[in-house]
C-alpha positions in Angstrom: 9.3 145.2 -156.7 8.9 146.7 -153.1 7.9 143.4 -151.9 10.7 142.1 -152.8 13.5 140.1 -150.6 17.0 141.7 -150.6 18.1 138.2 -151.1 15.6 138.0 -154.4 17.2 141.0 -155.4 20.7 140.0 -154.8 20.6 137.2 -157.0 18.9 138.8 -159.2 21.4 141.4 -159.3 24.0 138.5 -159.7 22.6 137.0 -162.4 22.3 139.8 -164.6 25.6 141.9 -163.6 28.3 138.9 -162.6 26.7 135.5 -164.4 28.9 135.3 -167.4 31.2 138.6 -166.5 33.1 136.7 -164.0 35.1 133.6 -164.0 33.0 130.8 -162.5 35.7 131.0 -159.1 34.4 134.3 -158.4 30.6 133.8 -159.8 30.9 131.1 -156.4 31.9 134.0 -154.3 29.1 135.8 -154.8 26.7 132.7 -154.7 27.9 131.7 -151.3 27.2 135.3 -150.3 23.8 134.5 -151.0 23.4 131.8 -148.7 24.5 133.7 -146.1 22.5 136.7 -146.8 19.1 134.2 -146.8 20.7 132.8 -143.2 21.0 136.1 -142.0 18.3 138.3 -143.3 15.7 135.9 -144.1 12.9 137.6 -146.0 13.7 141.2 -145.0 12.4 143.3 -147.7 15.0 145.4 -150.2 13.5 148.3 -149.4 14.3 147.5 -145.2 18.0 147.1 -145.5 18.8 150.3 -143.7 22.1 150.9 -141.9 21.1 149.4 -138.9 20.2 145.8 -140.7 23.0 146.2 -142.9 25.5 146.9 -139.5 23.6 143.2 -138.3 24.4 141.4 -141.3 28.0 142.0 -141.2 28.3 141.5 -137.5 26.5 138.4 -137.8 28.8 137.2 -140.6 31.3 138.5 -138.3 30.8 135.5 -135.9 31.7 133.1 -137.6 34.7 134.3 -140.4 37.6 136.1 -140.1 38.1 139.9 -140.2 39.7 139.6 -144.0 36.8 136.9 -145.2 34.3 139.8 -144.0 35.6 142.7 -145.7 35.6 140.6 -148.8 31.9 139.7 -147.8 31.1 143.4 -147.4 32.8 143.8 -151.5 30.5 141.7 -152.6 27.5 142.7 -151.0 28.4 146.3 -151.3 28.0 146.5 -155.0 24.4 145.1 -155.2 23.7 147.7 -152.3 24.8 151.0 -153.8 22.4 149.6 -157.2 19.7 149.3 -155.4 20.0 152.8 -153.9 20.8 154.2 -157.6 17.6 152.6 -158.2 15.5 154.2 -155.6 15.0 150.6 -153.9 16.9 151.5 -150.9 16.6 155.6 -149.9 20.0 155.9 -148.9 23.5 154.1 -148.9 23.3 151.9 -145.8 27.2 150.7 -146.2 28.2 154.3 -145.2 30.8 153.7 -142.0 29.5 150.5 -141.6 32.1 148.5 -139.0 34.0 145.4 -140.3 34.7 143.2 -137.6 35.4 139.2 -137.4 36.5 136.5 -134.9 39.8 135.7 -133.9 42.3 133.9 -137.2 42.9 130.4 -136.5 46.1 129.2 -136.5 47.6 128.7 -139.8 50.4 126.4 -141.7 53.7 128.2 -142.0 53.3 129.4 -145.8 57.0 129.3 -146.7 60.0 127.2 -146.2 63.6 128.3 -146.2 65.8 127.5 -149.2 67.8 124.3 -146.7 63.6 122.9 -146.4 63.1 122.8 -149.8 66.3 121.7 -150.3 65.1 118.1 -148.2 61.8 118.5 -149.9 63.2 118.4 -153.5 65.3 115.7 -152.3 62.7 113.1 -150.8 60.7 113.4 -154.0 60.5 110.1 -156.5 60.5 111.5 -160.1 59.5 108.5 -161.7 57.0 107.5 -164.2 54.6 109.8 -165.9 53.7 113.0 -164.3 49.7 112.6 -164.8 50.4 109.5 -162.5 52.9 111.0 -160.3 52.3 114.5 -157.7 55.8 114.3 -157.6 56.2 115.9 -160.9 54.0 119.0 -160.2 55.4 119.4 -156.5 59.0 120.0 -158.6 57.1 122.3 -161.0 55.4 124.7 -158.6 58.6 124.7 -156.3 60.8 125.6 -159.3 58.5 127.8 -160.9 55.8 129.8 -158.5 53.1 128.7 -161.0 49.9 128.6 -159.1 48.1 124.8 -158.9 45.4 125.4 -161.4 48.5 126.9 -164.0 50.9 123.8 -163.3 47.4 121.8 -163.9 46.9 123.3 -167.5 50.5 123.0 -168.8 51.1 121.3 -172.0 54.0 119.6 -173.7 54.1 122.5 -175.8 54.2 125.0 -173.3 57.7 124.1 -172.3 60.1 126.5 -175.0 63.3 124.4 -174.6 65.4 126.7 -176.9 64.3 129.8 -174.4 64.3 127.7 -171.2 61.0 128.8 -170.4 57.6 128.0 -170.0 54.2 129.6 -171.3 51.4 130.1 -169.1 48.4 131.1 -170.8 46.0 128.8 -169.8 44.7 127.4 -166.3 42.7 124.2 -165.9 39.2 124.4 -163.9 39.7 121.5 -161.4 36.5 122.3 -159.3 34.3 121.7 -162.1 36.1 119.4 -164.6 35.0 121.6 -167.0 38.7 121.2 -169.1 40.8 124.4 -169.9 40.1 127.8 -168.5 41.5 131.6 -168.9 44.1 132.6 -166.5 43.1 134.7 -163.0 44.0 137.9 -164.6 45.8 139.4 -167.9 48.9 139.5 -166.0 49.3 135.8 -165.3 49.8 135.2 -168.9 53.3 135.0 -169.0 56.3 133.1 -169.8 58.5 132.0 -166.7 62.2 131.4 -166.5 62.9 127.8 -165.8 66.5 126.2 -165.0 67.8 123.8 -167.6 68.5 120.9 -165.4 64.5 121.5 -164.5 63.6 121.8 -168.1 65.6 118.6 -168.9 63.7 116.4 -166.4 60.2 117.5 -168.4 61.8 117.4 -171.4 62.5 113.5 -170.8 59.2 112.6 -169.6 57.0 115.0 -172.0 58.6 114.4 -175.3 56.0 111.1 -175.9 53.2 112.7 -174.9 50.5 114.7 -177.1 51.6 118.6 -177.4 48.1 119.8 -176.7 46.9 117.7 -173.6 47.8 118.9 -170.1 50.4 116.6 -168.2 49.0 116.4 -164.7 45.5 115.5 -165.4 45.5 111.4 -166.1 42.3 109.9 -168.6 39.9 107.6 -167.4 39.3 104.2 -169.2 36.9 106.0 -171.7 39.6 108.7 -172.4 38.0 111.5 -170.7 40.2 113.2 -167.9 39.8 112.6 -164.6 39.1 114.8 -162.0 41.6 115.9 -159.8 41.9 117.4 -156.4 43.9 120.1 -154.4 43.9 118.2 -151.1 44.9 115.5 -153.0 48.5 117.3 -153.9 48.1 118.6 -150.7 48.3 115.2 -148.8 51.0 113.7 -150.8 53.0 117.3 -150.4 52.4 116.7 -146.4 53.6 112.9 -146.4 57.2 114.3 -148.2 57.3 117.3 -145.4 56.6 114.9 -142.4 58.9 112.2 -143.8 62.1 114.7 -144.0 61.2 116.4 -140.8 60.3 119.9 -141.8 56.9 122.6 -141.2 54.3 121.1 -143.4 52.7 123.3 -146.1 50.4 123.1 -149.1 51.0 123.5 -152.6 50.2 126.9 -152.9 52.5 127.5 -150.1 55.3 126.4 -152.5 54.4 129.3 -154.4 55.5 131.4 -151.9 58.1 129.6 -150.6 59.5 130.7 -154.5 58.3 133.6 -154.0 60.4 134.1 -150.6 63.5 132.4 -152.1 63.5 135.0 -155.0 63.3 138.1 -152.9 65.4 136.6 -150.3 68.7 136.2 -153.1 68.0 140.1 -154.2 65.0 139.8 -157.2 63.3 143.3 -157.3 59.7 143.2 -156.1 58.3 144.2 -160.2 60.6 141.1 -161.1 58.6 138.8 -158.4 55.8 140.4 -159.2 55.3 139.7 -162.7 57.2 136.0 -162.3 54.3 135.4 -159.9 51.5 136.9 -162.6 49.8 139.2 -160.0 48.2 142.0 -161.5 49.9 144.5 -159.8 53.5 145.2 -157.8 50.8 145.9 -154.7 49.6 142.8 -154.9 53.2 141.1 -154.1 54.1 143.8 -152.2 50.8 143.1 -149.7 51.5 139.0 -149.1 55.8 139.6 -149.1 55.7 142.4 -147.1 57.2 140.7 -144.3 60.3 139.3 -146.8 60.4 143.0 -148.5 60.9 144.5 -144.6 63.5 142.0 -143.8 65.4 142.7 -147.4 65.4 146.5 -146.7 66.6 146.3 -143.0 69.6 144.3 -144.6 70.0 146.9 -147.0 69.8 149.5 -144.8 73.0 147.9 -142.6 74.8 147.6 -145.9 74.2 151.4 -146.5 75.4 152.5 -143.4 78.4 150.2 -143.6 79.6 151.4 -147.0 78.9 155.2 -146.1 81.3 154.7 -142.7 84.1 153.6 -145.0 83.8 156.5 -147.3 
C-alpha cells in the first residue's frame, strides 16, 4: 500500500466513497480532479504528499483556473487527503494553511438583464409549433419561471397543475449523458413554482396533445428514442434573439437569474427567492444576489430615513 500513487489512491478513494453516493454531475468533478492530479503529481507516492507537494499541486492547478475553480479543487481533494492521514498513509494533514491562489477571471457575459431586456427578449421570440421542436418554448419557461435548464428539460404535461397555476418540479433530465430522467440537484429543488396564467395558458394549448408522462423539450428520434439535446444549443438560439433585439447577450442559465434579479428587484424576500429558485439554503441566494440584496437595502434604507424625517 506504501508504494502506492496518490493518484491510485485517489481514485480508489472515489470509487469506493463518491461512485454511487453522488449524482453522476459531481461523480465528473471528482474524476476530472483526477486527471489533473496524474498531470501534476505523476507517480508521487501517497505516502510523499507532504505540505510542500500538496502547496505545488494547488499552485500548479492555480495556473491555469480561477481562484473559485481552485478552492473547489482543493474540496475535493481535501477529503481523500485528511482519509489517508486517518489511515496512517500520510503522517500529518498536509492541507493545513495551505494557500489558494488562481489566475486572473476572464471576462464574463453579463448574467442578468433588466425587466425593459427581457421585455424585447420575450417579444422577439416565435411561439410556434411544438416545444420539443421549438427553444423558443423553453427560453419563455426558464425566463418566467427560474427553473434551471436540466428542470425545464424534465417537465412533463403533467407537471403543469392548471387549477393551482403552478408547476411541479421533481425531476431533472440528465442531458450529458442521455441517460433519461434524473433526481433534482438537492431536496430543496423539489418544489412547485408559481406560474402566471397567461404563461400557463400558452403550455396549456400546446401540451394538452401530448403524452402526460414524456418530457416536452426533448424531441424522439425516428426509432422513438429521445434525442440528445444540448446546452449550447439553447444557448445559441438564446444569443441569436439577444443580438437580433439589440441587447447584452446571455445564456440560459443567465435567465435564471435574470428572474431571479427581477423578483428581488419588485420587493420578494430573499427566503421567497430562495426557495422559488430551489437552492438549498437562503445563503446560497444570498451569495450569487448579493449585489441585487445591497442595492434593495440601500433603497430601503433612503425610505427609512425619509419616513422617520416626516414623523
Amino acid at each position: 500500500m506504501s508504494d502506492m500513487s496518490f493518484a491510485d489512491y485517489y481514485r480508489q478513494w472515489v470509487d469506493t466513497y463518491k461512485r454511487g453516493a453522488v449524482r453522476p454531475i459531481t461523480l465528473r468533478k471528482y474524476e476530472t480532479a483526477e486527471t489533473h492530479i496524474r498531470e501534476i503529481l505523476g507517480d508521487t507516492p501517497v505516502g510523499g504528499v507532504t505540505r510542500t507537494t500538496y502547496q505545488m499541486l494547488m499552485n500548479k492547478y492555480a495556473e491555469t483556473h480561477e481562484h473559485q475553480t481552485v478552492i473547489d479543487f482543493h474540496h475535493l481533494v481535501k477529503a481523500s487527503v485528511l482519509d489517508a492521514v486517518d489511515e496512517g498513509m500520510i503522517e500529518r494533514d498536509p492541507t493545513r494553511r495551505v494557500v489558494l491562489k488562481g489566475c486572473q477571471p476572464r471576462d464574463k457575459h453579463q448574467k442578468y438583464l433588466s425587466q425593459y431586456e427581457l421585455h424585447s427578449l420575450l417579444g422577439d421570440l416565435n411561439l410556434s409549433g411544438k416545444p420539443a421542436d421549438n427553444w423558443d418554448w423553453l427560453i419563455l419557461l426558464v425566463a418566467k419561471t427560474g427553473l434551471r435548464f436540466a428542470e425545464a428539460l424534465g417537465i412533463t404535461p403533467s407537471d403543469f397543475d392548471m387549477a393551482r397555476q403552478s408547476l411541479n418540479v421533481t425531476k431533472t433530465w440528465d442531458y450529458k449523458s442521455g441517460s433519461g430522467f434524473a433526481k433534482t440537484k438537492n431536496n430543496s429543488s423539489v418544489r412547485m413554482v408559481s406560474v402566471d396564467w397567461y404563461t400557463m395558458s400558452q403550455f396549456a394549448g400546446v401540451t394538452k396533445a401530448l403524452s402526460g408522462s414524456d418530457p416536452i423539450f426533448i424531441p424522439r428520434n425516428d426509432d422513438g428514442s429521445f434525442a440528445m439535446v444540448y446546452n449550447s444549443t439553447a444557448n445559441h438560439v438564446l444569443e441569436r434573439h439577444c443580438r437580433r433585439v439589440g441587447i447584452p447577450t446571455i445564456t440560459i442559465h443567465g435567465l435564471r437569474h435574470t428572474h431571479a434579479s427581477l423578483m428581488l428587484y419588485a420587493g420578494a424576500s430573499v427566503l421567497s427567492v430562495s426557495k422559488r429558485l430551489g437552492h438549498s439554503s437562503i445563503t446560497t441566494t444570498q451569495k450569487v444576489y448579493l449585489h441585487v440584496i445591497n442595492e434593495m437595502e440601500n433603497q430601503d434604507t433612503d425610505l427609512m430615513m425619509r419616513t422617520l424625517a416626516a414623523i
